[in-house]
Phi, psi and omega in degrees: 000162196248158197255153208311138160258146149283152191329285197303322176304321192289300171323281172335315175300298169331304198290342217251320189280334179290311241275347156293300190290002148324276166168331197314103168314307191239153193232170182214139147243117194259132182208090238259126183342124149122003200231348155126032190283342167301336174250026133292331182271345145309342179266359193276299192303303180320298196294310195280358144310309197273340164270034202038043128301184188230144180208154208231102176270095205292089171225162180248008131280126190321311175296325132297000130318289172306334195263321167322317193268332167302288211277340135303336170249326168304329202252002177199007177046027160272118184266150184276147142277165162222127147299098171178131169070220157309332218275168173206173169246004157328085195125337206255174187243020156315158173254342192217123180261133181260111161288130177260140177303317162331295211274341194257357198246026173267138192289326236260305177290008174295292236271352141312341192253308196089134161321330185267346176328282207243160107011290219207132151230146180231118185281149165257135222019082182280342179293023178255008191283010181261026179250147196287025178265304203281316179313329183272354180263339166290311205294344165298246233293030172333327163260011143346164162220138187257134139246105195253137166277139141192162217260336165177151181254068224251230206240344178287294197306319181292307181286357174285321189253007145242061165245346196241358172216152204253357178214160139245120185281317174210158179205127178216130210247180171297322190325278168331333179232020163271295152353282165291331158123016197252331165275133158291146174307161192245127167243128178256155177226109190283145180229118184323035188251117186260121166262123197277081191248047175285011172240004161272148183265168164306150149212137190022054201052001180232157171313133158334148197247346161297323199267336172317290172328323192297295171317288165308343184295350176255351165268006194283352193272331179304341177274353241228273182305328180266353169300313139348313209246098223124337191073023215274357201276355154254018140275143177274125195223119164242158194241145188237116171286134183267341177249176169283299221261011146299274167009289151323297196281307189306321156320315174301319187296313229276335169307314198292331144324347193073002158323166169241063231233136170205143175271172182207111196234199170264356160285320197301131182294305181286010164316327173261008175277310164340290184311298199300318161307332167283312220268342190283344190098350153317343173220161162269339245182103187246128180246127197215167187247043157103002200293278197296011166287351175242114155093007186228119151224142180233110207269009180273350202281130179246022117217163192227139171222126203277107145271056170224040190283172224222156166267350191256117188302323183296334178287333203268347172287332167311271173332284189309323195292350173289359189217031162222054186266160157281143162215060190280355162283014190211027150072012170296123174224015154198196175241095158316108201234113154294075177273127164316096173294103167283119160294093197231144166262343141333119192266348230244015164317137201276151142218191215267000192261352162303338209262331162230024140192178208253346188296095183325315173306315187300293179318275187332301190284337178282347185269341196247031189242329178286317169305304189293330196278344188094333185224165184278135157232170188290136202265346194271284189302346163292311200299308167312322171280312190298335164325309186275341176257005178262336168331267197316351166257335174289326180309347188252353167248027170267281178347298176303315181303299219261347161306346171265303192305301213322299210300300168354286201219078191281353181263328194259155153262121192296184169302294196311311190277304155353280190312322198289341198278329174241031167038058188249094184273325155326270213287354177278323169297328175346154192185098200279166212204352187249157176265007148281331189265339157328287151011144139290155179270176181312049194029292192281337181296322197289295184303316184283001197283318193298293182344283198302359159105020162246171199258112187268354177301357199256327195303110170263010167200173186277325191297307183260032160295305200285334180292316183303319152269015152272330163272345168275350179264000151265343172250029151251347158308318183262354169082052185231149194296146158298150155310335165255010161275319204273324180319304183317275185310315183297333176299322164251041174080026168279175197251117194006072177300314165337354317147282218288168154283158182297319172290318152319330181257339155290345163289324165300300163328325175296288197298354202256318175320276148354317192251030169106009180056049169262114158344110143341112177320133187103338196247111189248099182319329176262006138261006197292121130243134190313161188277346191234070199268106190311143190305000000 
C-alpha cells in the first residue's frame, strides 16, 4: 500500500513514470531541500518493486546512503543490499540495492552484478552525475531507466545535466514551498559590512576557496561583533566557512563574543556527538567549511550566515536549505540569512534574492530594496514588490516597442505582449535548457501559434513554442481571454485584457461591435475593468 503523500509528491511520482513510458531513458527531478525528495524516490522504489523490478540507489556519499536506505524501510518496509567497500549485493535476495558510486564504477564490481541487474537506477544529488565515475555505472546498466534527484539546479548545472538526462519531469522549487506552507518563510538582512574579495581569483567557476580565506581573516572578529549587535545568541545559527582553518579561529572568535559556538570539519572524531550536541541545544552556533550542505539535516536551525561566497545558485540554495525545514515544536517561525556586503568587481555574486527568482532585473531591486530596509524583511513580499516595478517598467518600453510593430502586424499579437498581457514572467524569461527545446520551432508548432492570433516569426526556438502553446490551450480550458481577444481589445487601448475572462472580453467585443466597432459610450479603455476580472 502506498504510504502518505504530499500533493506535489503524488505529481512527482506521475510525472517521473509518464516521462519513462515516454521513452525518455533518464528523466531529472528538482525538489528543494526540505519537501521530501527522498520518499519520493521510496514511492519510485516502490512502484517498480511491485512491477518486478529491480533498483540501484546511487550516491556518493555514505550518509546519503544511509539516509536512503532508513527511509526506505521506514516508509515502505524494503530492505536494501549494499554496494559499497567490502559489503556487495552479489547473492542477496533484496530488490534494492544502495550503492556507493566510488566503489560500483570499478569494472571488475560492474562485471560481478551483470548488465542486466538492475531495472531502474536512481541517483541522489545527481548534479554530481556528469563526472566519469557515474558515467561508468550507467553505460553499464545501459538498459536501466534513470532517475537523478536533486535539490538544485540552476540554468549552468541544467544544461551540464542534460548531456546525461533527457527531460526534466518535475520541479517544485523553495518559492513554491514556502508558499504552500511545507517550508518556512525566508527573512534577509543586509549587514553594513564591507567585505573586499575584489582580488580573489575564479577557479573552476567559482571563487577560490584559499585566497576566500586569506581574505576574509581580517574581518572575522568585526563579523564575529556584528552577529552580536543581530541578536544570533537567540537563534540556532549555523555559519558556512570557505576553510577548516577559517572555520576553526571563527568559532574561537565567536566564543570569545560569548556564543556558545562549536566547529565541525571532516576530520572531526566527535562529528556526530557534535551534530548531536548542537540539534540538542548545548550550543548555539554550529561553524563548519561546506561540510553540512549535504546528507545533515536539523530542522530547528532558524539561521543562517553564509561567509562562503559563491557564484552558484545551486550551492548557496544548498547552504540556506539547511535552515528552511519547519520545526514549530521548537517556537521557530522563519529562517533568518544573514547577508554581507561582498565587494566585488563581479557581477555574478549569489546574493540572497537569487533563492526566489531567477530573473536578474528582479534580483538586482530586491538586493537594493533589502539593503535599503535594515532589517530582516520577507523575501517573498520583497520579491513581489520588486516584481511589479519591474512589470511596470518593462510595460512602459513595451508600449514604445510595440507602437511600431501595430501598423506591421495588425492581425497577429506578439509574444512579448501576450506574455506581458497574462503577466506570464515564466515564459518572458524562458531560457531553453534542453536539446529539443533548442530546435527551431516547428512548421506546426508555427501554424497554431498563428491559428490561435500569435506571431510565431517572433518565436526562436521550439521549447518556447511548446510552452506557449501549452498556456495558450489552459487557459483556454479555464475560460481566459485569447490571444485574439487580447490583440482586439489592446488595440483599442484596454488595459491587461490577459486578465480577463473569454467572457468578459467577448462581452466587450459585442459592445464595440454594436456601436459601430466604436468605444461604448461611457468607456474609458485605460480604466475599464470587467465587472467580473478574473484572479
Amino acid at each position: 500500500m502506498r504510504f502518505n503523500l504530499r500533493p506535489y509528491q503524488e505529481q512527482a511520482i506521475a510525472a517521473i513514470e509518464e516521462r519513462w513510458e515516454a521513452g525518455d531513458r533518464a528523466t531529472l527531478l528538482v525538489q528543494a531541500t526540505g519537501t521530501g525528495k527522498t520518499i519520493v524516490m521510496a514511492g519510485v522504489t516502490e512502484d517498480a518493486v511491485r512491477d518486478g523490478g529491480r533498483v540501484l540507489i546511487l550516491a556518493h556519499r555514505g550518509e546519503l546512503l544511509q539516509q536512503a536506505a532508513d527511509k526506505l524501510q521506514s516508509s515502505t518496509g524494503l530492505r536494501c543490499s549494499v554496494e559499497k567497500a567490502e559489503d556487495t549485493s552479489v547473492g542477496t535476495f533484496e530488490r534494492v540495492t544502495v550503492g556507493s558510486v566510488q566503489t560500483l564504477c570499478r569494472e571488475k564490481r560492474l562485471r560481478a552484478l551483470g548488465r542486466d541487474r538492475f531495472t531502474h537506477i536512481l541517483i541522489d544529488e545527481c548534479h554530481h552525475a556528469v563526472s566519469s565515475s557515474y558515467k561508468a555505472v550507467l553505460d553499464y546498466f545501459a538498459g536501466a531507466k534513470v532517475l537523478g534527484v536533486t535539490a538544485t539546479a540552476d540554468r549552468g548545472d541544467r544544461q551540464n545535466l542534460g548531456k546525461v538526462f533527457d527531460s526534466l519531469a518535475f520541479e517544485y522549487n523553495m518559492p513554491e514551498a514556502i508558499k504552500d506552507g511545507y517550508l518556512c518563510p525566508i527573512k534577509a538582512q543586509t549587514v553594513p559590512l564591507q567585505l573586499d574579495i575584489s582580488n580573489v581569483s575564479v577557479r573552476s567557476g567559482d571563487w577560490a576557496a584559499d585566497e576566500l580565506g586569506t581574505a576574509l581573516d581580517p574581518y572575522l572578529p568585526q563579523i564575529a561583533q556584528e552577529m552580536k549587535n543581530a541578536g544570533l545568541e537567540e537563534r540556532k545559527t549555523v555559519v558556512f566557512l570557505p576553510l577548516i582553518k577559517t572555520s576553526q579561529k571563527f568559532c574561537r572568535l565567536l566564543n570569545e563574543c560569548g556564543f556558545r559556538a562549536v566547529e565541525v570539519n571532516g576530520q572531526s572524531e566527535d562529528r556526530a556527538q557534535i551534530l548531536k550536541d548542537f540539534d540538542g541545544g548545548k550550543y548555539d552556533v554550529l561553524c563548519n567549511s561546506l561540510l553540512l550542505t549535504e546528507g545533515w539535516d536539523c530542522p530547528s536551525v532558524d539561521c543562517i550566515v553564509n561567509l562562503r561566497p559563491t557564484k552558484s545558485r545551486a550551492l548557496y540554495a544548498q547552504i540556506v536549505g539547511r535552515g528552511t525545514r519547519l520545526s514549530p515544536e521548537t517556537g521557530k517561525t522563519d529562517l533568518l540569512l544573514l547577508d554581507f556586503l561582498w565587494m566585488t568587481e563581479r557581477l555574478e555574486l549569489v546574493r540572497p534574492a537569487a533563492l526566489v527568482t531567477s530573473s536578474r532585473e528582479v534580483a538586482q531591486k530586491m538586493t537594493a530594496m533589502v539593503e535599503q530596509a535594515g532589517c530582516p524583511v520577507d523575501l517573498q513580499k520583497v520579491e513581489s514588490k520588486a516584481s511589479d516595478e519591474v512589470v511596470a517598467e518593462r510595460e512602459e518600453a513595451l508600449a514604445n516597442q510595440l507602437a511600431e510593430q501595430r501598423k506591421k502586424k495588425a492581425k497577429l499579437v506578439n509574444p512579448l505582449q501576450y506574455e506581458m498581457s497574462i503577466a506570464a514572467e515564466d515564459l518572458s524569461g524562458y531560457i531553453p535548457e534542453f536539446a529539443w527545446e533548442m530546435a527551431p520551432a516547428t512548421d506546426k508548432q508555427k501554424a497554431a501559434l498563428e491559428k490561435y492570433g500569435i506571431d510565431a516569426s517572433e518565436i526562436s526556438n521550439a521549447g518556447k513554442a511548446s510552452k506557449l502553446l501549452d498556456r495558450v490551450k489552459k487557459r483556454r480550458d479555464s475560460g481566459l481571454s485569447s490571444p485574439k481577444q487580447i490583440r482586439l481589445l489592446e488595440r483599442r487601448g484596454f488595459q491587461h485584457v490577459g486578465t480577463w475572462s473569454m467572457e468578459a472580453a467577448s462581452s466587450m467585443i459585442s459592445r464595440i461591435s454594436a456601436s459601430g466597432w466604436r468605444i461604448p459610450s461611457g468607456v474609458n479603455p485605460a480604466t475599464y475593468v470587467p465587472s467580473e476580472r478574473s484572479e
